[in-house]
C-alpha positions as CSV (number, residue, x, y, z in Angstrom):
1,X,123.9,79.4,97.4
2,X,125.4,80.7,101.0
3,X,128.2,82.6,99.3
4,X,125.4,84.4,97.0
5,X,123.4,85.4,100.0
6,X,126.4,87.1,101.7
7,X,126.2,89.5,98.8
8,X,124.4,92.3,99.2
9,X,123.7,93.1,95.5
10,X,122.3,89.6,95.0
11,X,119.9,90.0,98.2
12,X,118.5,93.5,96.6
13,X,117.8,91.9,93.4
14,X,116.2,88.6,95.5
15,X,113.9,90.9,97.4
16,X,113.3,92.9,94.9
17,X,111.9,89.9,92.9
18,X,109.9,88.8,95.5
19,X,108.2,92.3,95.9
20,X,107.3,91.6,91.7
21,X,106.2,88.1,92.4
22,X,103.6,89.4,94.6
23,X,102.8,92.3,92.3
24,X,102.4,89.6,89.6
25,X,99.9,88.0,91.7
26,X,101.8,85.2,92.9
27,X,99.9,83.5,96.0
28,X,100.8,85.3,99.3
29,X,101.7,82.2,101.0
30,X,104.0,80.8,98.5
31,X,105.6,84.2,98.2
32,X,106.2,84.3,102.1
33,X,107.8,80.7,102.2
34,X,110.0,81.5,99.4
35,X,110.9,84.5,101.7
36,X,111.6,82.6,104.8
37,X,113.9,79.9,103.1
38,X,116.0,82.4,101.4
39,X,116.4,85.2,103.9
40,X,116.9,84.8,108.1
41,X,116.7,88.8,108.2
42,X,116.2,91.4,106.4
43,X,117.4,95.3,107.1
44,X,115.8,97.8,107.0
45,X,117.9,99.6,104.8
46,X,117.8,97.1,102.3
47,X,113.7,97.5,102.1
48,X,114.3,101.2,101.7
49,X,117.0,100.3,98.9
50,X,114.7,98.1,96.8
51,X,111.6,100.6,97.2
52,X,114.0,103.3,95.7
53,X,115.7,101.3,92.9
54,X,112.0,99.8,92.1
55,X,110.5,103.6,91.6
56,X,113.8,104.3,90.0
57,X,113.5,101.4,87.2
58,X,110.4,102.9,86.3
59,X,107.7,101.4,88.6
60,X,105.0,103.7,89.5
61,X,104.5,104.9,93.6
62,X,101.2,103.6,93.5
63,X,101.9,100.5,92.9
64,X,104.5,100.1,95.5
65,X,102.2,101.7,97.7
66,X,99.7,99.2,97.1
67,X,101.9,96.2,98.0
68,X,103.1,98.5,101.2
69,X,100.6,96.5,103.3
70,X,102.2,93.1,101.9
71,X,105.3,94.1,102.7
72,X,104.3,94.6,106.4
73,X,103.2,91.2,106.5
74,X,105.8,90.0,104.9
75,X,108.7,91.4,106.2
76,X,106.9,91.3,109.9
77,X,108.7,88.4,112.1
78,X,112.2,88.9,110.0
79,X,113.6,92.5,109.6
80,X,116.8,92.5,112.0
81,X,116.9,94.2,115.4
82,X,119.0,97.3,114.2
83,X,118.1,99.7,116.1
84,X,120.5,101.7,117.2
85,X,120.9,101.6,121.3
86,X,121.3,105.6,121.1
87,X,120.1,107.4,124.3
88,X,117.9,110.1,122.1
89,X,115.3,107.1,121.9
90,X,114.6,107.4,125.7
91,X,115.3,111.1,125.6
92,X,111.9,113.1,126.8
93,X,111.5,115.5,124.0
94,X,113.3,114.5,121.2
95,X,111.6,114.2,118.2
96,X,112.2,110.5,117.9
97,X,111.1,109.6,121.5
98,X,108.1,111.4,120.8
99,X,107.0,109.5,117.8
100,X,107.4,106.3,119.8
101,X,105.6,107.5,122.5
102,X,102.6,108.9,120.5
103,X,102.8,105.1,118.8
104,X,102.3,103.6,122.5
105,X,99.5,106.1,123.0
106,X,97.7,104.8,120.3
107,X,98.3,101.1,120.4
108,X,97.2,101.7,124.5
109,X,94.1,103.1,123.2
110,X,92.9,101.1,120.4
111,X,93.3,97.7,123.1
112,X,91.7,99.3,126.2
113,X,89.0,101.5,124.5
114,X,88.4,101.3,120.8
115,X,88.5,97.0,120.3
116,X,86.3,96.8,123.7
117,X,83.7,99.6,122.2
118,X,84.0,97.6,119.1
119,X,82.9,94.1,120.9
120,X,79.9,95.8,122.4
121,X,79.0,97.5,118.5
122,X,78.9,93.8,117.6
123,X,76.9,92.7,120.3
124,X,74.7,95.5,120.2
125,X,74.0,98.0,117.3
126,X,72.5,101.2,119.0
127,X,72.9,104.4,119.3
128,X,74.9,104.2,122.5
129,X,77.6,102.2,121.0
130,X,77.6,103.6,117.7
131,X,78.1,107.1,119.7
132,X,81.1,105.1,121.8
133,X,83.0,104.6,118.4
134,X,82.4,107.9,116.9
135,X,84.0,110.0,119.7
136,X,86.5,107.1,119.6
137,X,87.2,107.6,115.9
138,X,87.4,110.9,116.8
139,X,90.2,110.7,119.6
140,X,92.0,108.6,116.5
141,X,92.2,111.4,114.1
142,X,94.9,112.7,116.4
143,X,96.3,111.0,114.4
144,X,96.8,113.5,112.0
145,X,99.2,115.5,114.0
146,X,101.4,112.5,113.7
147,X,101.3,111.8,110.1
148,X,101.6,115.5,109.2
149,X,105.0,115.6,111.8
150,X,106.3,113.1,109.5
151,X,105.6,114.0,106.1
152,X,106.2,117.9,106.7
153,X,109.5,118.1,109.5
154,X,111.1,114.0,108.8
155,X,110.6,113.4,105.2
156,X,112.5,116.9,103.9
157,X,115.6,115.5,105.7
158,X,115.2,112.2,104.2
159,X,115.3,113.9,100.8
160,X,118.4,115.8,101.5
161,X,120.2,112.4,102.0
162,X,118.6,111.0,98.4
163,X,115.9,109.0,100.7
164,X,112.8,109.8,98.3
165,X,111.3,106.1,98.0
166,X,109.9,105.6,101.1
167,X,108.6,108.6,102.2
168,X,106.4,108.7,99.0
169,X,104.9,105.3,99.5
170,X,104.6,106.1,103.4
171,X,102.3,109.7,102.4
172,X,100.7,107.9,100.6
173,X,99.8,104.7,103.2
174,X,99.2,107.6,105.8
175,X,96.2,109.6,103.1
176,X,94.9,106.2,102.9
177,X,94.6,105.5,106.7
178,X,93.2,109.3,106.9
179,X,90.7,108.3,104.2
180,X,90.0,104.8,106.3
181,X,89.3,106.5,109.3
182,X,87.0,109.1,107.8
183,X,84.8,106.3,106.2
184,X,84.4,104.5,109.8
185,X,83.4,107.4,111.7
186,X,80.7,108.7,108.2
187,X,79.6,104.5,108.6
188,X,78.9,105.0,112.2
189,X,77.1,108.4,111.6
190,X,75.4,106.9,108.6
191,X,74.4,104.0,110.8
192,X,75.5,101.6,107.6
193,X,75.4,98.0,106.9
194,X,76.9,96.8,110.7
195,X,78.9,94.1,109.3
196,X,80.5,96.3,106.7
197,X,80.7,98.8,109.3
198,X,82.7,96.0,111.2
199,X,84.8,95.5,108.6
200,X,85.7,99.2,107.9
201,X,87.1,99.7,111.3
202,X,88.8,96.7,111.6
203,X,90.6,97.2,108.3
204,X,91.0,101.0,109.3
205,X,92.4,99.3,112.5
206,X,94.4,97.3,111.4
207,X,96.2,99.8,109.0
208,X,97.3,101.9,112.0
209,X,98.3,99.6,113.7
210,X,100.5,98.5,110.5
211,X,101.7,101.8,110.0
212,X,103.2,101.3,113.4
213,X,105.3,98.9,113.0
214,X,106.5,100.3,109.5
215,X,107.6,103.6,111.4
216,X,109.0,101.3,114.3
217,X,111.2,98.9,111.9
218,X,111.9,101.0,109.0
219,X,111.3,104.9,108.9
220,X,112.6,105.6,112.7
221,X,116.2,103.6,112.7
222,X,116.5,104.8,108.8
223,X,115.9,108.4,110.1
224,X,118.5,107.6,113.2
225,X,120.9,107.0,110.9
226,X,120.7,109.9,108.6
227,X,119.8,112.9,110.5
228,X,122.8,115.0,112.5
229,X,121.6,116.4,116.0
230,X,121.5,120.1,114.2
231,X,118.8,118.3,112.0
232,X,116.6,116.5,115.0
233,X,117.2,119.8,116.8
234,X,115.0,121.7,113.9
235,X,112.3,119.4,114.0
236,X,111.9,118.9,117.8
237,X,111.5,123.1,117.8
238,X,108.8,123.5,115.3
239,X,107.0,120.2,116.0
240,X,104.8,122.0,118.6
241,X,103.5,124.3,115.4
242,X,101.8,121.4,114.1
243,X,100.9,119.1,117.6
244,X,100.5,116.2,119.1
245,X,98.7,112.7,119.3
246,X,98.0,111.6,122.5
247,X,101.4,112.3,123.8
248,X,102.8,115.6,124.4
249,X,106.6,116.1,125.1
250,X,106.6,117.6,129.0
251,X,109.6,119.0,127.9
252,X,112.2,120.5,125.7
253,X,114.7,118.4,124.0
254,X,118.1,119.9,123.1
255,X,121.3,118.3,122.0
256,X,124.4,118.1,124.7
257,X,126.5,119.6,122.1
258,X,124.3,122.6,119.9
259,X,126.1,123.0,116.7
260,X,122.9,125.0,115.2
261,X,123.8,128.6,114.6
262,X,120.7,130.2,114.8
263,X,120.6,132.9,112.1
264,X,119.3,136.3,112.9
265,X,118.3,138.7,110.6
266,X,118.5,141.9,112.5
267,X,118.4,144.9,110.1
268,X,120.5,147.8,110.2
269,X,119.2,151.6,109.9
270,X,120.2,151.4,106.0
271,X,118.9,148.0,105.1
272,X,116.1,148.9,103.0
273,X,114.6,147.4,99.8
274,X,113.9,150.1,96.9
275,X,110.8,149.5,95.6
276,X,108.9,150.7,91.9
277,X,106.3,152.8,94.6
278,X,108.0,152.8,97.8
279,X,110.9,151.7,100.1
280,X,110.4,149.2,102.9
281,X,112.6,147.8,105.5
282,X,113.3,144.1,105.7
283,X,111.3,143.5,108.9
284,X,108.2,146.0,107.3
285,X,107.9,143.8,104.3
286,X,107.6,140.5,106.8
287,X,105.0,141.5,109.0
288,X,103.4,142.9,106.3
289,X,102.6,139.8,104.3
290,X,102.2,137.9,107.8
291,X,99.4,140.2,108.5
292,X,97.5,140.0,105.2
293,X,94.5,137.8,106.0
294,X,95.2,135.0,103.5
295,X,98.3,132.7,103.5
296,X,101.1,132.8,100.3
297,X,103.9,130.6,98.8
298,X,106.7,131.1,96.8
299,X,107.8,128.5,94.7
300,X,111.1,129.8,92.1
301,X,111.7,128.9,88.2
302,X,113.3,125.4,89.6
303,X,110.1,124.6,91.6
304,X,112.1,125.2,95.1
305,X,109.8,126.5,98.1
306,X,111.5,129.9,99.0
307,X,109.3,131.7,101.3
308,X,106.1,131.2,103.0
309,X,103.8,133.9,105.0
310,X,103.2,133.1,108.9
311,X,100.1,134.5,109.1
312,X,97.5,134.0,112.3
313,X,95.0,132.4,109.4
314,X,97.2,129.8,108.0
315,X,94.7,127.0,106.6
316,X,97.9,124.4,105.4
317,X,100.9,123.3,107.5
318,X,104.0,125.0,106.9
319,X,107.2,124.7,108.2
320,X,110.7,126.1,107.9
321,X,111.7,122.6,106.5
322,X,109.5,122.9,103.2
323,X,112.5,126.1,102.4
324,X,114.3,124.8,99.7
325,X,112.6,121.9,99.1
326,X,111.2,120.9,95.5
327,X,107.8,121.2,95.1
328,X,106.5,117.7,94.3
329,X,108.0,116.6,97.7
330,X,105.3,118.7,99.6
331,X,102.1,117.1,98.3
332,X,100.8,113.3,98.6
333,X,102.1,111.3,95.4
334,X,98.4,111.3,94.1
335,X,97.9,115.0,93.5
336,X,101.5,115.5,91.9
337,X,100.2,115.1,88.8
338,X,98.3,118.1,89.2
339,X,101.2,120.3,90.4
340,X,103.4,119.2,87.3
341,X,100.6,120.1,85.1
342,X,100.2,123.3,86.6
343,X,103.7,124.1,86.4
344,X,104.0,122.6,82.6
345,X,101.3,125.3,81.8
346,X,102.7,128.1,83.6
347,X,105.8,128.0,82.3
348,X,104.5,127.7,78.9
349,X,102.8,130.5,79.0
350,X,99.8,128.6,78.6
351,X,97.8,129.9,82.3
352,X,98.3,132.7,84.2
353,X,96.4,131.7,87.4
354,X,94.6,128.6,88.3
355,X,91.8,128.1,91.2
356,X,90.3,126.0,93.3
357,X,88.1,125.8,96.5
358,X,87.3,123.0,98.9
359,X,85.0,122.9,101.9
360,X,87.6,121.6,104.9
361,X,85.3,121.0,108.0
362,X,84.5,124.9,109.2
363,X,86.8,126.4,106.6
364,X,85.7,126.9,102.8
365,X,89.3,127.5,101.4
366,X,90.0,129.6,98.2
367,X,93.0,129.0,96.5
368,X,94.5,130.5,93.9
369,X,97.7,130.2,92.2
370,X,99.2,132.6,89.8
371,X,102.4,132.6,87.5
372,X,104.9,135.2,88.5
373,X,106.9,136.9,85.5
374,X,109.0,139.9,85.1
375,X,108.6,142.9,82.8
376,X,109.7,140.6,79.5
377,X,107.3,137.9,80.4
378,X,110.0,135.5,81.7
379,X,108.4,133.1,84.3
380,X,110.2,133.7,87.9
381,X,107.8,131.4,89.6
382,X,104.7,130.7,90.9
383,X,102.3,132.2,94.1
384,X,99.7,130.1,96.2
385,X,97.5,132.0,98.0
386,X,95.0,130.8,100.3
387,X,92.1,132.4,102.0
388,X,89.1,131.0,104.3
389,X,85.9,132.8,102.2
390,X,83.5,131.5,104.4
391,X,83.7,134.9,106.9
392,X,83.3,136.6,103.6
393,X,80.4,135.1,101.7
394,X,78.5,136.1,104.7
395,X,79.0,139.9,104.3
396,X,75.0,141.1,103.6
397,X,73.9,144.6,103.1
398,X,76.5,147.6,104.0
399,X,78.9,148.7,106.7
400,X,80.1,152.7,106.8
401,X,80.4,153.2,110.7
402,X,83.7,152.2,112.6
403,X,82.9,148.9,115.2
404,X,82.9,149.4,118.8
């Protein structure tokens, strides 16, 4: 068996098999022991491998996803110390040290503030220490900043190195802690059932915490060893765009050696773009669209983001990363469904536009999509555009007279 176990191809398929066993619904227990005798370590490059080649032999995300938390406990105790000993992960203000240090935050403040609070809920079920876990749950949902870091500045440079298995499953682990920690905090509010109220923040908890370690052992050294310092350089500059979780870099993190040519469009006196009605310059037609009050997208004819609007109204997170990536990479793996089928129907002539509006906390958002085609008809691509209508639906009666 020991000259099997040396061989890489043989450990994928092992591990892979143990990921179906559990699937299966092969006891957890049994499935772990079988781990431990076969395997003293595990990579974490191999766990990314066998998520990939699983979704690639035709096993759906969702169902990875839902063993994700197995796979934690699983693998927990015996993925090899491989990190990398490179300086950037004590470097204030890198992108990487940032993560970890937001991860410390939280871990700090679920053990000093949140478990404690948690104690006295059990103890005690008033208001006092319902209203201690609700402005907790609150300080949690930070946590957003994090996850949306990840998923909109990390995961497009996973994707340029063919890394697409892991960052699917790991959206979709972060929507469900989002979704976990919403349901605690509305329990609280709600002043539920106090031992299922117990158990929804322990499980919501308990998840974070999870999520930790799978960023720790897994996403952060897989990143390390993919991303150049041009790369890291990009996200540590528009990370501030989207913010912070308990942890703010005190300072900006640049590589020794900057390789990143910074590309400046400065137009010249005759750079203008001819127009059907009318002939703008470059820099006219940007600050135009920035200025309109709504927010637009550009995906082209091979669903590839190509331009956004940075408008002072922007509802969604955008960042320069999302440029020229494909479309179903920029949306949690549960609603890509509904962006192929809008594309399928575009393209086929079928639709035209498509709409939809949400309520999101003080925003009521309006969003509309429409298929872009030239004079023959020929689809080019498609536009998003998203506005907050709540300012509007409040318009009454009539206004002639200029404001003060």
């Amino acid at each position: 068996m020991s000259e099997y176990l040396n061989n890489r191809e043989y450990r994928q398929k092992a591990l892979k098999e143990l990921i179906r066993k559990l699937h299966e619904g092969k006891p957890f227990e049994e499935v772990k022991a079988e781990f431990e005798r076969l395997f003293s370590g595990v990579a974490a490059s191999e766990i990314s491998e066998m998520e990939q080649n699983l979704i690639m032999e035709g096993l759906p995300v969702e169902e990875i996803q839902r063993l994700c938390d197995v796979h934690a406990a699983v693998f927990k105790g015996s993925i090899e110390d491989i990190h990398r000993k490179d300086a950037v992960l004590d470097t204030p203000g890198h992108p990487l040290h940032t993560f970890r240090m937001e991860n410390k935050a939280v871990e700090k403040y679920i053990n000093n503030s949140v478990k404690p609070h948690l104690e006295q809920y059990k103890l005690e079920n008033n208001e006092q220490t319902r209203n201690q876990l609700i402005k907790d749950f609150d300080t949690l949902w930070e946590l957003d900043k994090h996850y949306s870091r990840k998923e909109n500045l990390l995961f497009p440079y996973l994707e340029k190195y063919g890394i697409t298995a892991p960052p699917k499953v790991m959206w979709g682990v972060d929507d469900e802690i989002r979704a976990t920690l919403k349901q605690a905090k509305n329990m609280l509010i709600s002043g539920a059932d106090q031992q299922q109220t117990v158990q929804k923040i322990e499980e919501a908890l308990n998840r974070v915490l999870d999520m930790i370690f799978k960023e720790t052992n897994i996403l952060f050294p897989m990143a390390l060893d993919n991303l150049s310092e041009d790369e890291w350089y990009q996200i540590a500059k528009e990370s501030d765009e989207i913010g912070y979780c308990l942890f703010e870099p005190e300072q900006k993190w640049k590589p020794s050696r900057v390789d990143v040519q910074e590309k400046t469009r400065e137009e010249s006196s005759d750079g203008y773009v001819q127009f059907d009605t009318g002939v703008l310059s470059p820099k006219e037609i940007s600050r135009i669209l920035d200025t309109l009050p709504l927010d637009i997208t550009f995906i082209d004819k091979d669903d590839v983001v190509k331009y956004f609007s940075r408008g002072q109204e922007r509802i969604f997170t955008r960042t320069k990363t999302v440029i020229g990536r494909n479309v179903r990479n920029c949306h949690p793996p549960a609603s890509v469904t509904v962006v192929e089928k809008l594309l399928e129907d575009f393209k086929s002539g079928k639709k035209d536009s498509e709409d939809f509006w949400l309520h999101l906390g003080d925003v009521y958002a309006y969003i509309r999509y429409f298929a872009v085609r030239d004079a023959n008809g020929e689809y080019l691509g498609t536009l998003e555009v998203t506005q907050n209508i709540k300012p509007i639906q409040q318009i009454q009666g009539e206004k002639r007279l200029l404001s003060d």
